[in-house]
N, C-alpha and C positions, 0 to 999 in steps of 0.2 A: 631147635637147639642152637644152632647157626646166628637164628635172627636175635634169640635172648641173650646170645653172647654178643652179638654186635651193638645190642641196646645198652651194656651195660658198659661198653668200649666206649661208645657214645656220650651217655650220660659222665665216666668218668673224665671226659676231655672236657666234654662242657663243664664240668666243678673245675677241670683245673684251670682254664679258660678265664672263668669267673673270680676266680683265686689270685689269677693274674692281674686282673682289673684293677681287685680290691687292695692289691698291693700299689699299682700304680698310682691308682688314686689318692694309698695312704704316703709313698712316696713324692707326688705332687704337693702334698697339704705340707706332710714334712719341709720339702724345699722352701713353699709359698711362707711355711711358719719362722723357719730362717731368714731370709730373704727380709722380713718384716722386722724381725728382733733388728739383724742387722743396720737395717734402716733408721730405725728407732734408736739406733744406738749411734749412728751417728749424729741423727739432729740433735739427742742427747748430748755429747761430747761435744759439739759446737756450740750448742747454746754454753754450758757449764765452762767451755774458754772463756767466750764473749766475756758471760760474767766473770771469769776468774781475772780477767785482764783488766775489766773496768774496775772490779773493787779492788785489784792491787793499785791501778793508777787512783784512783781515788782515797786512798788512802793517806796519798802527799797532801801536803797542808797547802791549800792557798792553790789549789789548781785552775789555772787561767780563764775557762769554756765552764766550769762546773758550779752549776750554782746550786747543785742535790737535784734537780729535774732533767734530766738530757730528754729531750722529742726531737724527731727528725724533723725537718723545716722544709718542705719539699715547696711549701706555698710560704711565701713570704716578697720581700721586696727587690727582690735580684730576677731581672726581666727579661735574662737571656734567651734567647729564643733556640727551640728545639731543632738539631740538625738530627735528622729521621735516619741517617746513615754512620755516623761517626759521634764518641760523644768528648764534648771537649769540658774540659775543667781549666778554673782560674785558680790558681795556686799563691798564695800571699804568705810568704813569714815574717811572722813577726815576734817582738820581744813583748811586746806590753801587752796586757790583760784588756787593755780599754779598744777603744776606735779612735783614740786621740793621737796613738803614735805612728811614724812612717812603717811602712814595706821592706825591712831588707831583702825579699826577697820576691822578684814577680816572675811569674810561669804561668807559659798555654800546658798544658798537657790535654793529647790528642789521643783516642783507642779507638782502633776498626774493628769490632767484633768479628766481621765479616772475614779481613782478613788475617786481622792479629798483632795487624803494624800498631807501633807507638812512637808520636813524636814530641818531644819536646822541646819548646821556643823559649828562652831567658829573654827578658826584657830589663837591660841594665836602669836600675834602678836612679839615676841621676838623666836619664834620655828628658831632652828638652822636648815638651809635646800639648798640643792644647786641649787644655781641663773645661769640659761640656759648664759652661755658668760661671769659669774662671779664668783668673787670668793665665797666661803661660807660663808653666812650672815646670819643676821635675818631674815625674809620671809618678814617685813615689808620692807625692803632695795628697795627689788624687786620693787616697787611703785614709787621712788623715781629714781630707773635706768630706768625703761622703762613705766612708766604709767599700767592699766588694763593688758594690753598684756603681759606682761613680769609678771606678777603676775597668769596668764591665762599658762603661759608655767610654772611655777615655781610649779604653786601646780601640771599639766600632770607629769612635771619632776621627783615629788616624793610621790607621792600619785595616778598618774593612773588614774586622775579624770580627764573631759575636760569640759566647762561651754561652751554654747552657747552667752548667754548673759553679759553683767555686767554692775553697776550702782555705779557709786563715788554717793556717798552722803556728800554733807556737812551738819555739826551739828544745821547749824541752819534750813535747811528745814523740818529734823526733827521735832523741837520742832511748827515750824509754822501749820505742816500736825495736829498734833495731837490738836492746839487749835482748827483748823477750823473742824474736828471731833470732839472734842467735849468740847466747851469753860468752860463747870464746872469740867474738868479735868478730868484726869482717874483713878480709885482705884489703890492703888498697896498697898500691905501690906509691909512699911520699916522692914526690917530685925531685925536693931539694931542702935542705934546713932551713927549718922555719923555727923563728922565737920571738914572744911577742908577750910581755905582763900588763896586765890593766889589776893592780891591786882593788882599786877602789870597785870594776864590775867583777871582779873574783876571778878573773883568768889571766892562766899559765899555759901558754902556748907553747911547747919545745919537745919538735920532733926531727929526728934526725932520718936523711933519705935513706929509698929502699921499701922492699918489700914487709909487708906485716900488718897484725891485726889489731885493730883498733874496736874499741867498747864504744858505745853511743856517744856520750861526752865528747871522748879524742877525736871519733870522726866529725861530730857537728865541730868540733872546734877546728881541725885540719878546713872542713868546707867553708867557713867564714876568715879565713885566715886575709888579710888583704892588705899587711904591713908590709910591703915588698915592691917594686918598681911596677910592679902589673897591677900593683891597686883592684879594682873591682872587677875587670878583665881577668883575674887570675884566679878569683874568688868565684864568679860564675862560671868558667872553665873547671873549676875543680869541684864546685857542685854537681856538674851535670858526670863527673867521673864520680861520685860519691854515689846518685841512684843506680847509676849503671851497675855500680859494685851490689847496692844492697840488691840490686833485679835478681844478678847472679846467684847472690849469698839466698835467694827465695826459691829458686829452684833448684838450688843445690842441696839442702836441708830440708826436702821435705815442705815448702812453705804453703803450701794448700792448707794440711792439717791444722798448721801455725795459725791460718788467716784471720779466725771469728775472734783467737782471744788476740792478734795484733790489732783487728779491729777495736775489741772491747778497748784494750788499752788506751788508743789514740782517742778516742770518744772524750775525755775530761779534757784534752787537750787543743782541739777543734772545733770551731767553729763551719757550721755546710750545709748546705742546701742540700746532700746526697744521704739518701737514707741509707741505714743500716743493712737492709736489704740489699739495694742497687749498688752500694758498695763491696757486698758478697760476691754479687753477683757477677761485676765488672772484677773482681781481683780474679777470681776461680776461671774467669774467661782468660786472663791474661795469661794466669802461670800454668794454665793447660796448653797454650799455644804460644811458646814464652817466642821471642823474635828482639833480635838489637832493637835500642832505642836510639830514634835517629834525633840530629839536636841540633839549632842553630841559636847565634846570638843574634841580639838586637840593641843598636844597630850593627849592622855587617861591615865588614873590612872598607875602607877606603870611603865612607859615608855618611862620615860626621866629624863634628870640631870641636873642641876645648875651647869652649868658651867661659864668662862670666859674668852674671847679671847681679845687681846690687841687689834686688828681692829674691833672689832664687841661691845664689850661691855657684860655685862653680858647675855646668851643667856638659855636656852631650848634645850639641847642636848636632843632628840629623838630617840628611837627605830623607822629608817624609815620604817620596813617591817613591823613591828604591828603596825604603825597606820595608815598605806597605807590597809592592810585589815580591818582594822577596820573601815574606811570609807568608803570601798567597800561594805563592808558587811552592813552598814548603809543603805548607797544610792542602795544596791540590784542592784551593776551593776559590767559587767566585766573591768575585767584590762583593760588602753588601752595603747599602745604601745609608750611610754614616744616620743616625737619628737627630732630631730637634731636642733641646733639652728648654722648655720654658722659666722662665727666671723661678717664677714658683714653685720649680722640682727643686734646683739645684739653687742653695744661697751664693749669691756671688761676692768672690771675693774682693774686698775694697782694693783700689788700685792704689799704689804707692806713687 
């Protein structure tokens, strides 16, 4: 009697035993089937930005990068060579749609995945420096002789530096990136009253100091401002306060979420060598492990002269060997061995 009541003790533990399994197990499938949806629903929602950004920017008439086909260009003619530890980007703004106009704006930007740093190097745009197959010009010339590439050998040439990557920006994607981050605009503290009309290119410049938020437009326009005693010194000073802002206004709002369709968005409006991907990839590394962006100009204080050449215009005569270390020493990388450019790469420019 004893043992028939124990067997059935038994038996009842083992079903309930069993019972437990089957729950766990429906409990794990549960989990695994969320877990999945979940998933799914985010690369959902990031593609469905990407596009929501790309076909809102594309929607503007006459977008500068957009010719109805965008392809990533990972292989193409910009021959920067891969740094295996840090990745650097050339950074070019510009106004015109072509490869016929200058740079107003030249940038290293540097990211350590590793450790999270970012730096960025402005190269004033008037620096006296010698063009690989050209004569000696302004450094923005170089854009205008040979596109990225030739601005890719121009800064190897005298600075030691080599950029993997590079990204023409036109001015208006800019100001588009930063409404769709963040439409009530972004703080930036104005310096001091600025006012500046150019009727004939459409702008009205007039901001009065202090703190406040600015919509893409006012800030591209505050960052290009350079009618003032500090001329272009004041204007790459106040650009490199302008990303600093948008970094903050990115991780202040959420900007992870934001990133596929700020991507989408800037895509009509750039021209890059960085896929779609690798630039997910690099934003989402940034703004999980956000850290100041450290920054230097070029050239550096006490380093260079005002001069002026009848073919070039007024220029930026530099000390090249101080501020070739002093970018070195910025970016914590060695020299690398300036390239050959044979006349056949690069057409040379007729001498005056």
């Amino acid at each position: 009697m004893s043992s028939s009541r124990f067997e059935r003790r038994r038996n009842i533990e083992q079903q309930r035993q069993a019972l437990k399994r089957r729950r766990k197990k429906k409990n794990r499938l549960r989990i695994s089937l969320i877990l999945l949806t979940f998933f799914i629903a985010i690369i959902g929602y990031g593609v469905f930005q990407y596009y929501s950004g790309y076909i809102s920017a594309s929607g503007e008439n006459e977008l500068p990068f957009n010719n109805g086909k965008k392809e990533d260009k990972e292989n193409n003619d910009f021959n920067g060579v891969k740094d295996l530890e840090k990745t650097n980007v050339l950074i070019l703004g510009v106004d015109s749609t072509s490869g016929e106009g200058r740079t107003d704006t030249i940038m290293i930007a540097q990211y350590d995945p590793d450790t999270g740093s970012a730096k960025l190097a402005s190269i004033m745009r008037d620096s006296y420096v010698s063009i690989p197959g050209h004569r000696d010009n302004k450094i923005n010339q170089a854009y205008h002789y040979g596109g990225p590439e030739l601005v890719r050998q121009t800064i190897k040439e005298n600075f030691g530096i080599d950029v993997e990557y590079y990204a023409v920006v036109n001015f208006d994607g800019f100001a588009q990136v930063v409404d769709v981050l963040s439409p009530n605009g972004v703080e930036i503290d104005v310096e001091k009253r600025m006012k500046y009309t150019d009727r004939a290119g459409g702008l009205y410049i007039d901001f009065q100091p202090g703190v406040q938020r600015l919509n893409g437009q006012k800030l591209l326009e505050y960052a290009r401002f350079r009618h003032d005693a500090e001329s272009d010194f004041g204007r790459v000073r106040r650009q490199q306060q302008v990303i600093a802002a948008v970094k903050d206004e990115i991780i202040s709002f959420n900007g992870i979420a934001k990133l596929p369709k700020m991507i989408g968005t800037i895509q009509p409006y750039i021209d890059t060598n960085i896929s779609s991907k690798k630039m997910l990839a690099l934003g989402t590394s940034f703004l999980t492990n956000p850290k100041d962006i450290e920054t230097i100009r070029i050239p550096i204080d006490g380093s260079y002269q005002n001069k002026s050449y009848k073919h070039a215009g007024a220029v930026l005569e530099m000390d090249i060997e101080e501020n070739k270390q002093a970018l070195q020493d910025f970016f914590s990388t060695k020299q690398v061995v300036s390239e050959k450019v044979s006349i056949n790469e690069v057409a040379v420019d007729n001498i005056q």
